[in-house]
C-alpha positions in Angstrom: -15.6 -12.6 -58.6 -12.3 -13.1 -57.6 -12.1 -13.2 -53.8 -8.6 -12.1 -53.5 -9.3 -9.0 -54.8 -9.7 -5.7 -52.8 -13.1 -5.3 -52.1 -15.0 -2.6 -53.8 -18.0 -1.0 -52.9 -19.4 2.4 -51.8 -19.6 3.2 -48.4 -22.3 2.4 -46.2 -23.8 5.2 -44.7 -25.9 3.8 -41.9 -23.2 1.3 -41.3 -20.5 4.4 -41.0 -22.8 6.1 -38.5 -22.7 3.5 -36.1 -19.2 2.5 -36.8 -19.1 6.1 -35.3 -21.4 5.8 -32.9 -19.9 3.0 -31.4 -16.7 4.8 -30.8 -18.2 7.7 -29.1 -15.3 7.5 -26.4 -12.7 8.5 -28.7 -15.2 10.9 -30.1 -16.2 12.9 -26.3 -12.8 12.5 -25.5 -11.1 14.6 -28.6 -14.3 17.3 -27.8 -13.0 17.7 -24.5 -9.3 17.8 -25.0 -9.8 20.5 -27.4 -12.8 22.1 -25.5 -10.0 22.7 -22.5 -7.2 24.1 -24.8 -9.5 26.5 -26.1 -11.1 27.3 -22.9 -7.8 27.8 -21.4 -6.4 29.6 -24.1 -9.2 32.4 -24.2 -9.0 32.8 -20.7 -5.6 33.7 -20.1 -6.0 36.1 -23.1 -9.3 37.5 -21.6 -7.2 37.9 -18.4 -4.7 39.5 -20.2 -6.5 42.0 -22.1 -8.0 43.3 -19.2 -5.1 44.0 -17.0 -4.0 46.3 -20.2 -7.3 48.0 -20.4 -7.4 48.1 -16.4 -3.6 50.0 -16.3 -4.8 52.2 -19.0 -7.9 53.6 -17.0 -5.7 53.3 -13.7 -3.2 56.0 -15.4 -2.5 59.0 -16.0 -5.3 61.2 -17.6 -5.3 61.6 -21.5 -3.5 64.3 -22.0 -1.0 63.3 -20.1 -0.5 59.9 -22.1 -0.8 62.5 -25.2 1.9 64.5 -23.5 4.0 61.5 -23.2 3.5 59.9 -26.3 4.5 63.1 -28.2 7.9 63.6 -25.8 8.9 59.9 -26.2 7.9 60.4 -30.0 10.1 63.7 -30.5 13.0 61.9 -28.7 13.2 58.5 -30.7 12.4 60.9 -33.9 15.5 62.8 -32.7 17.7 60.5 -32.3 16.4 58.6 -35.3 16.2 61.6 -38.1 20.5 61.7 -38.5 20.6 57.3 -38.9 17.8 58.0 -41.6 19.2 60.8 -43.2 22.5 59.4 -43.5 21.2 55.7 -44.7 18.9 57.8 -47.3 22.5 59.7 -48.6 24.2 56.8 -49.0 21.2 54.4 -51.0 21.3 57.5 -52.9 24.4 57.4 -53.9 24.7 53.8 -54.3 21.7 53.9 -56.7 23.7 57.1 -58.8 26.3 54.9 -59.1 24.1 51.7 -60.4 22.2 54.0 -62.7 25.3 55.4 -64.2 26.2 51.9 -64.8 22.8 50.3 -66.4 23.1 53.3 -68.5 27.0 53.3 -69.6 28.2 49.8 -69.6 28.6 47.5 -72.6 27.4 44.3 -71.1 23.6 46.1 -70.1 23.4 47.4 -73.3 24.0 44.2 -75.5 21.6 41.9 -76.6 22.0 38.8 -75.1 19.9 37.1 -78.0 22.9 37.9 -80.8 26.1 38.3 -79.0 29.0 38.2 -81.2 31.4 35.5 -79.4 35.2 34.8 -80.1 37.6 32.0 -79.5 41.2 31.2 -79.7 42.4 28.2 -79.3 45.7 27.3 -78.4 48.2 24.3 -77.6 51.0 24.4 -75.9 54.1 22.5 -77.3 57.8 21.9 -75.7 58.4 22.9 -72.2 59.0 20.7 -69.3 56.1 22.1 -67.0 53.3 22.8 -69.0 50.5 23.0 -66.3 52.9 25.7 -64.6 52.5 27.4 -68.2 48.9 27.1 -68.4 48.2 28.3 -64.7 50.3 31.6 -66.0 48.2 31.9 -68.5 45.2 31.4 -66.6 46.0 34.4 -64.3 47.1 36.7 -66.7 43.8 36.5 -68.9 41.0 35.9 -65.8 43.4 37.6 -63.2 42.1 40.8 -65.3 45.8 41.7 -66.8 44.1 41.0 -70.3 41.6 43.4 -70.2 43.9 46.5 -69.0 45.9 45.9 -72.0 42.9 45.7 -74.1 41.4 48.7 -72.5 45.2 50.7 -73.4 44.5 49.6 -76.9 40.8 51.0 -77.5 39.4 52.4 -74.6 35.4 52.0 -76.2 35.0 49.8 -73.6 35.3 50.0 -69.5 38.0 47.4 -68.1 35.3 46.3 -65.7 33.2 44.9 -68.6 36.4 43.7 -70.5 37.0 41.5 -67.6 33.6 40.5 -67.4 33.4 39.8 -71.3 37.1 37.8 -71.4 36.9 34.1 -70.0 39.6 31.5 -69.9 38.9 28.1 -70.6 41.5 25.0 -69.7 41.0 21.7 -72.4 37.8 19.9 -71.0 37.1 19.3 -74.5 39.0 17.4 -77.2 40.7 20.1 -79.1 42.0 19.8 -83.0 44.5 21.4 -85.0 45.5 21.0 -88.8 49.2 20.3 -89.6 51.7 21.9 -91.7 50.5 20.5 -95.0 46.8 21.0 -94.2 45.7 17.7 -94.9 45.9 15.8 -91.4 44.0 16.8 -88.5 45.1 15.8 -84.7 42.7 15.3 -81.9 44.0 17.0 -78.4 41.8 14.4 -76.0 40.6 16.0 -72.8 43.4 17.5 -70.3 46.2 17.9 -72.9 47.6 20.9 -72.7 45.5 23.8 -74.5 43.5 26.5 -73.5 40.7 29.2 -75.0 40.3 32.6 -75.0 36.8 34.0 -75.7 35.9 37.3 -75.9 32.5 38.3 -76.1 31.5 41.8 -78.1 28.0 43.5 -79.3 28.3 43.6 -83.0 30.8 41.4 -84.9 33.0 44.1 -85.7 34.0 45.6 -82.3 34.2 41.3 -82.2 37.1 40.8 -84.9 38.8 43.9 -83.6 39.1 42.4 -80.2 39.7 39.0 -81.7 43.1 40.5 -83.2 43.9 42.6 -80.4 43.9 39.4 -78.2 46.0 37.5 -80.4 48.3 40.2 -80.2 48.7 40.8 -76.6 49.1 37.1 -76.0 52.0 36.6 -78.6 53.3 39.4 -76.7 52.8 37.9 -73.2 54.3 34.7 -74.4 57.6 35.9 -75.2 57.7 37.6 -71.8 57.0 34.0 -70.0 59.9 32.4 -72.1 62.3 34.9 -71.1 60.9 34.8 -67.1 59.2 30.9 -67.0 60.3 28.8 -69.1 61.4 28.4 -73.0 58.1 27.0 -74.2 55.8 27.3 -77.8 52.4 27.6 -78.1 50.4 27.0 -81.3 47.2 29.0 -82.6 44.8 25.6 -83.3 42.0 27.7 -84.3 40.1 31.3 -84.7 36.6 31.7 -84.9 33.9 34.3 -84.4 30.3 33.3 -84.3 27.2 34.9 -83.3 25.2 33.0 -80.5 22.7 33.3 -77.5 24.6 34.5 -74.1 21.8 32.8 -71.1 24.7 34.3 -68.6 24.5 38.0 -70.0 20.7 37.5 -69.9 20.7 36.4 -66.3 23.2 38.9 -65.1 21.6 42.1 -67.0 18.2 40.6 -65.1 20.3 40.4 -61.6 20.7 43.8 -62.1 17.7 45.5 -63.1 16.1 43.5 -60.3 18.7 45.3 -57.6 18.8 48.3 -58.7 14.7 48.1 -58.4 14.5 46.6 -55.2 17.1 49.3 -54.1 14.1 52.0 -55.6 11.9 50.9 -53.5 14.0 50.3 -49.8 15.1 54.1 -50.7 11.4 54.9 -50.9 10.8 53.1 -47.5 13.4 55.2 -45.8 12.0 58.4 -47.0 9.0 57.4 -46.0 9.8 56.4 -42.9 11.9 59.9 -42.1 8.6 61.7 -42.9 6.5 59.7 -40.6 9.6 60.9 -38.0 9.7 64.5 -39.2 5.7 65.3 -39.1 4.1 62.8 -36.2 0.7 65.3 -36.0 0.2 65.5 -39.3 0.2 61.6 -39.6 -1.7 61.2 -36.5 -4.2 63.8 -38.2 -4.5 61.4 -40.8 -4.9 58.4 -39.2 -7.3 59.5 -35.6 -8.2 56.0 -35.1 -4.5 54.7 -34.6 -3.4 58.2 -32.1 -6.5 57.2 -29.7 -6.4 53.5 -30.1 -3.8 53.3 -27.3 -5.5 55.3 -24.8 -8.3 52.2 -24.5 -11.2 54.9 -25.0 -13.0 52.3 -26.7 -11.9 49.4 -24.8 -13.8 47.4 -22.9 -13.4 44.8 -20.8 -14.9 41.2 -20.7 -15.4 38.3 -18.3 -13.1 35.9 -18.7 -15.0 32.7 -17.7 -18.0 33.6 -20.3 -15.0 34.0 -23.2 -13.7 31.0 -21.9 -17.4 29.0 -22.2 -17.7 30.2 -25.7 -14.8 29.4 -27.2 -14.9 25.3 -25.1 -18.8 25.5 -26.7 -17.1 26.2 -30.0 -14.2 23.6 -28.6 -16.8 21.0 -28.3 -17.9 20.7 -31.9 -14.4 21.1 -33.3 -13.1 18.5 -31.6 -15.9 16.5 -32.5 -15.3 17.2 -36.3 -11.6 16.4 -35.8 -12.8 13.2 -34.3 -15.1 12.2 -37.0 -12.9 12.9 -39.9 -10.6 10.6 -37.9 -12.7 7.7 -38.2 -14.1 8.3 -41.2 -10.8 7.7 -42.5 -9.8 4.4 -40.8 -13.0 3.4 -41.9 -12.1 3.6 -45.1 -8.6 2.7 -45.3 -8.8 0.2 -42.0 -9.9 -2.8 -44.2 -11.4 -4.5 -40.8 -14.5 -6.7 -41.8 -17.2 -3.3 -40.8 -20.4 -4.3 -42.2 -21.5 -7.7 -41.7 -24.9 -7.2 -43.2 -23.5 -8.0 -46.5 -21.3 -10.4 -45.4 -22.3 -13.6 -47.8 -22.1 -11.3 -50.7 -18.8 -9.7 -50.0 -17.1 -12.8 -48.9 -18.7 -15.7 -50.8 -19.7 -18.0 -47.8 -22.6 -17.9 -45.4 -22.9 -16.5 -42.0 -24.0 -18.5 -39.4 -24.7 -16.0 -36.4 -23.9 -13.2 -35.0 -22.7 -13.1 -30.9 -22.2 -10.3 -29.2 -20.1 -10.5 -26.7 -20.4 -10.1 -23.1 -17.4 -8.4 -22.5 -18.8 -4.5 -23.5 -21.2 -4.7 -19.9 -17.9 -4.4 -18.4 -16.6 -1.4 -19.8 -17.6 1.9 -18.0 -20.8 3.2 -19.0 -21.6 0.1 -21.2 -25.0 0.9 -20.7 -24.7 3.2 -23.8 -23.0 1.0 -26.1 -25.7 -2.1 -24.8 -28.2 0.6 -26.3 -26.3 1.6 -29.2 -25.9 -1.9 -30.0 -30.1 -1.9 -29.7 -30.1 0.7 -32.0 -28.2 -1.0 -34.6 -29.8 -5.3 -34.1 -33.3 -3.6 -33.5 -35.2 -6.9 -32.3 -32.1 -9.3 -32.4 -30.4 -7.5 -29.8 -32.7 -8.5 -27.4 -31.8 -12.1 -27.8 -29.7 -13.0 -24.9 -26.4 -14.3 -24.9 -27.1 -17.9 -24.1 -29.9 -17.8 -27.1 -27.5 -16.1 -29.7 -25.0 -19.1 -28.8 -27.8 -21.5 -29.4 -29.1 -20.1 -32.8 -25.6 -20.0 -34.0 -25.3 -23.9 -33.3 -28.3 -24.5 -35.1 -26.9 -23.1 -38.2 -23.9 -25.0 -37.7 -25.7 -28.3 -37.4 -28.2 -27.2 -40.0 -24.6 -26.9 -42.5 -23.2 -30.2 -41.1 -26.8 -32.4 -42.4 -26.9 -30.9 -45.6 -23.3 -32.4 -46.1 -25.2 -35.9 -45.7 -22.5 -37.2 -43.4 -19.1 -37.0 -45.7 -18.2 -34.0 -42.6 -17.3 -36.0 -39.4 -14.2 -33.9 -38.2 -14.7 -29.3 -38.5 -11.6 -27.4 -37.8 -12.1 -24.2 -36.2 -10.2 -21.7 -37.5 -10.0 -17.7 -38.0 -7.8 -14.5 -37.5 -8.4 -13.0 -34.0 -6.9 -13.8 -30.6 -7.3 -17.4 -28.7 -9.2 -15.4 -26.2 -11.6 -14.3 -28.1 -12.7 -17.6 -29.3 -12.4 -19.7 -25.8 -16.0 -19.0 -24.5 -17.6 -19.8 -27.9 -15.5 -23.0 -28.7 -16.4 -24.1 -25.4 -20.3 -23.6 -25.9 -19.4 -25.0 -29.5 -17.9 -28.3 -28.8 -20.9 -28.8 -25.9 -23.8 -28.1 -27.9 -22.5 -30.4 -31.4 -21.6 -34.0 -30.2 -22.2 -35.9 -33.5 -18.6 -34.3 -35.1 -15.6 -33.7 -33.4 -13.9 -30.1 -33.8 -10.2 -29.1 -33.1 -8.9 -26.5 -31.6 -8.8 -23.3 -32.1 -6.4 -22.9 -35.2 -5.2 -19.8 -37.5 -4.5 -21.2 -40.6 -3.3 -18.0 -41.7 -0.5 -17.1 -39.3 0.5 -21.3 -38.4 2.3 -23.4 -40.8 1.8 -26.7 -38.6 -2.2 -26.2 -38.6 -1.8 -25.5 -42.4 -0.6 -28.8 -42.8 -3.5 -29.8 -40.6 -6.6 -28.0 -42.7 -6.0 -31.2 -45.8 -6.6 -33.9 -42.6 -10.4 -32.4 -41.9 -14.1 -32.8 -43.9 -14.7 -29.2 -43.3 -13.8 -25.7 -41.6 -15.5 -23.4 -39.7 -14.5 -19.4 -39.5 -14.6 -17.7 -36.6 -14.2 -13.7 -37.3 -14.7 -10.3 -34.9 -16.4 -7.3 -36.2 -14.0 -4.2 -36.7 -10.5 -6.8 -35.5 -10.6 -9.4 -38.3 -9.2 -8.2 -41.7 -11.0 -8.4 -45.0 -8.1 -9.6 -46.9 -7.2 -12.3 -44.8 -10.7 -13.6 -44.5 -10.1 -13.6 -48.0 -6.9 -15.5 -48.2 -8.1 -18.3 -45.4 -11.3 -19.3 -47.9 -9.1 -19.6 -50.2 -6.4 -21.8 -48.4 -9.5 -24.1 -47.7 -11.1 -24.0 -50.8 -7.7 -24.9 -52.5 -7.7 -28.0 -50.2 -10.9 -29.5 -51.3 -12.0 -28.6 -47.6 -15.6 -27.9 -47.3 -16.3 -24.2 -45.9 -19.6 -24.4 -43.7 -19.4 -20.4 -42.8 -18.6 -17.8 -40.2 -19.5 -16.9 -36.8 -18.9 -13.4 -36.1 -18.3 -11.4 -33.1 -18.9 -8.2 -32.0 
């Protein structure tokens, strides 16, 4: 096994349950921090509840809340029938004027699947200020002067589509054109100065008619810049027709449809709304339970303080859940050295004792984790602390003999705090006079005792139940065992 590895393992059940147990303070004190919020929280709404139900049955009689209701009802209905009306007249009309276009317009009728597409491409030669030129052109052909003049020459289709259907491109791509002799072909690189004109139509003949009618109107517009701009010459590279897949057509026929349906349905809300206005008995006729609800005929009220107990009762167990599932998963994702029943096995070395330490019948009610810890030994626990000490130095001298004298110097080493190790170094260094031991080192965290570990016979681990980390337990064997430097075991806290 390698024993840098993550450990892996299931879960040990038993162990998990007293690794819970064992925290029962975080555990009672999450059961009654959300034991109060509940509490609280139902008792103020308790409270509040029954001051409503209290004014209710403090008021006026029922048919005078009826009376009321209905006045305050024919009022707001009043005032509230013209707003609705008008809104409803003018969705109306919106949605007249959206059908009327779904139905008549080019671009809702085409198929965006085969849409006949076509380009001119154009360069523009001479001229001192040729990005003046192309800017003219630009907003004559997008600025939606293209498509009126189209529109005077076949009136088939609606300038509004026209302009939709006509787009202006500036050179972002290299361009080409084919000389006089039609042998040699030039390549316009990116941001020389050409442009393209593409018109979009249904079929391909509506396409080549609007193809020519553009060329037409352009020749037409440039000689009306020369005369007003400047002398300049543009040349026709290229013009082609091609049928093709349109995604924008597709996504703006879908735009549509989906307004005009959501406009269906916020027209159908309105009128539904004005009729709930228009006939309150007859929807109170219909719907009893919601007229009478408000009067608190069936309201009762309810002590607050017993509310309150049920929902802390119900506080209690939630927040012990919370708290469980809490350290369930620093349990499992902690990696602190948990379950030292398996210790030899998990981290290939013996363990020579286990101390408790006296410091938990200081705590407040330490009592319960004494008998929790009881629980968990069984007979051990009753050892005392003194005798625990003892055993352990046993084992430790029992380790040291079966070296047959080649360990005369042990450092003491481990991960957790100086403190922690002071009262059992002490009993240590009393109890074993045959070697001599250093002090307290962490081989780990220290460079200079590092250095130090090559200069001793052997090493002895000191670890602390649910502090020390698995890994670096781990890592310290290994610094040792890399050494040559005999590892007698592990005394471990807790």
């Amino acid at each position: 096994m390698n024993e840098m590895q993550l450990r892996q393992g299931e879960i040990n059940l038993m162990d998990l349950l007293f690794y819970c147990l064992e925290r029962w303070r975080w555990i009672v004190t999450s059961m009654l921090i959300v034991a109060i919020v509940l509490g609280t929280y139902k008792y103020q709404a308790t409270v509040a509840s029954n001051q409503l139900i209290e004014q209710s049955r403090q008021g006026k009689s029922e048919e005078t809340v009826i009376e009321n209701v209905e006045e305050k009802e024919t009022i707001k209905g009043e005032q509230s029938i013209k707003s609705y009306e008008q809104a409803i007249e003018e969705m109306e009309h919106e949605l007249e004027i959206k059908e009327d276009y779904m139905k008549n317009s080019v671009v809702m009728q085409m198929d965006p699947y085969h849409i006949t597409t076509g380009t001119l491409s154009y360069y523009v030669e001479d001229g001192e200020y040729k990005s003046g030129v192309l800017a003219a052109y630009k907003a004559f052909i997008s600025g939606g002067r293209m498509a009126e003049e189209l529109y005077e020459l076949d009136q088939s289709v609606p300038v509004e589509d026209l302009q939709y259907l006509i787009s202006f491109t500036n050179s972002k791509v290299n361009a080409y054109r084919i000389d006089d002799s039609n042998q040699t072909m030039f390549s316009m690189e990116a941001g020389a100065p050409a442009f393209q004109v593409q018109i979009r139509m249904p079929d391909s003949e509506s396409g080549e008619l609007y193809l020519k009618y553009t060329e037409e109107i352009i020749k037409k517009y440039t000689a009306q810049l020369q005369s007003e701009v400047e002398e300049h010459k543009i040349v026709l590279l290229s013009s082609a027709q091609s049928d093709m897949t349109d995604l924008e057509i597709q996504a703006y026929q879908s735009s549509m449809r989906t307004e005009y349906t959501t406009s269906v349905k916020n027209l159908h809300a309105l009128r539904t709304e004005l009729d709930t206005i228009q006939n309150p008995q007859q929807n109170n006729q219909q719907n009893p339970q919601a007229a009478t609800s408000s009067l608190g005929e069936d309201a009762y009220m309810v002590a607050p303080m017993s509310a309150a107990v049920e929902f802390a009762v119900f506080g209690l167990v939630l927040g012990a859940g919370l708290a469980i599932l809490v350290l369930i998963t620093l349990y499992w994702l902690g990696g602190k050295l948990k379950n030292i029943d398996s210790f030899n096995i998990e981290y290939g070395m013996p363990m020579l004792g286990v101390v408790r330490t006296s410091g938990n019948k200081k705590r407040l009610f330490g009592f319960i984790d004494t008998w929790i810890f009881r629980l968990r030994r069984g007979v051990y626990a009753k050892i005392s602390f003194e005798e625990q000490i003892k055993i352990t130095m046993v084992n430790v001298q029992t380790m040291i003999k079966a070296a047959e004298g080649k360990i005369q110097n042990i450092m003491f080493a481990g991960t957790i705090a100086e403190g922690d190790a002071e009262e059992l170094y002490m009993q240590l260094t009393s109890e074993i006079q045959n070697v001599s031991f250093s002090s307290y080192k962490q081989v780990v965290f220290q460079s200079s005792s590092l250095r130090e570990l090559e200069e001793y016979d052997g090493i002895l681990f000191l670890e602390k139940k649910d502090v020390s980390n698995s890994e670096l337990i781990l890592q310290e064997k290994k610094l040792a065992s890399d050494r040559d430097v005999k590892v007698l075991g592990a005394i471990v806290l807790c």
